[in-house]
C-alpha positions in Angstrom: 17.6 14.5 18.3 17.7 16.9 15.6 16.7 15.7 11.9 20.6 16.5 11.2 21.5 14.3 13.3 19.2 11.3 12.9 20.4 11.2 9.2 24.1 11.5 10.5 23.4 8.5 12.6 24.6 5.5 11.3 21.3 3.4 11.0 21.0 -0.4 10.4 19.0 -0.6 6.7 17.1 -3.6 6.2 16.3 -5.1 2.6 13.8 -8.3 2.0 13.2 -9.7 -1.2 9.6 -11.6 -1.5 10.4 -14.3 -4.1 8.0 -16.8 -5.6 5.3 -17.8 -8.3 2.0 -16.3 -9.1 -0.6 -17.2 -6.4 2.1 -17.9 -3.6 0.9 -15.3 -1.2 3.7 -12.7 -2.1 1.0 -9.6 -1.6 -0.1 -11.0 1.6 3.6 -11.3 2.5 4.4 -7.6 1.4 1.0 -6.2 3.1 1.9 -7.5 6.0 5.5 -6.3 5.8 3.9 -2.8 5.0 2.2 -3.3 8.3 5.3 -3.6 9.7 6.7 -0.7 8.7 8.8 -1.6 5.3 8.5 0.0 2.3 7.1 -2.1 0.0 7.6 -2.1 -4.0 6.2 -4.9 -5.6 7.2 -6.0 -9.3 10.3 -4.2 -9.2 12.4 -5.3 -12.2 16.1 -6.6 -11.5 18.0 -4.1 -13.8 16.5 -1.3 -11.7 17.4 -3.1 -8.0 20.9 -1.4 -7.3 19.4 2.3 -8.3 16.4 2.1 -6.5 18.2 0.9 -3.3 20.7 4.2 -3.7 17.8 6.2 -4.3 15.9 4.5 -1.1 18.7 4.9 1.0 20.2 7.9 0.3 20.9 10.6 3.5 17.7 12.6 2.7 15.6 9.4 3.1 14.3 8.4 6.4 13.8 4.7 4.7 15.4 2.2 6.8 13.5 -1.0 5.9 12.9 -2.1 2.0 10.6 -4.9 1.6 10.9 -5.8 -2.8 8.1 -8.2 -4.5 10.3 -10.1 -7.8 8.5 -12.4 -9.4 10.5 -15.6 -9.9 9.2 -17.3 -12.8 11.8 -16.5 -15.5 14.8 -18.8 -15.8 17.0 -15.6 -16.2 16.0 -14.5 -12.8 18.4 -16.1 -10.5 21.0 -15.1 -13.3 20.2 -11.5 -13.2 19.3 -11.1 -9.6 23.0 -12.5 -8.9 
C-alpha cells in the first residue's frame, strides 16, 4: 500500500481523555498509553482541544490514536470541556 493511499484510507481515529486530580496516576495512565502506541499530550489546555485535534488528524498525519492528560481540578472544567 502506497503512502497515498494509506492517507486516502479511511482510518478509525481514536481520542482518550485522561481526567483526574493531582496524584491520581494520570502519567502512569498516559505512559502506559504511549506504550500502546497513542500519542500522548499531557496538560493540554481546553481552549486549544478542537485545533490540536485538526492539527493531529489532518491527511498528512499518520496519527490515528490521541491519548490527552486535562487536569480536572477547576470548577470551569466540565464547563469548558463541554
Amino acid at each position: 500500500m502506497s503512502p497515498k493511499d494509506f492517507f486516502n484510507k479511511k482510518q478509525n481515529r481514536q481520542v482518550l481523555i485522561v481526567t483526574g486530580l493531582s496524584g491520581s496516576g494520570k502519567s502512569s495512565v498516559m505512559r502506559t498509553l504511549e506504550d500502546l502506541g497513542f500519542y500522548c499530550v499531557d496538560n493540554l489546555p481546553i481552549p486549544l482541544l478542537t485545533t490540536f485535534l485538526k492539527l493531529a488528524f489532518q491527511a498528512q498525519t499518520n496519527v490515528l490514536k490521541v491519548a490527552l492528560g486535562i487536569d480536572s481540578r477547576g470548577r470551569s472544567f466540565l464547563k469548558s470541556f463541554l
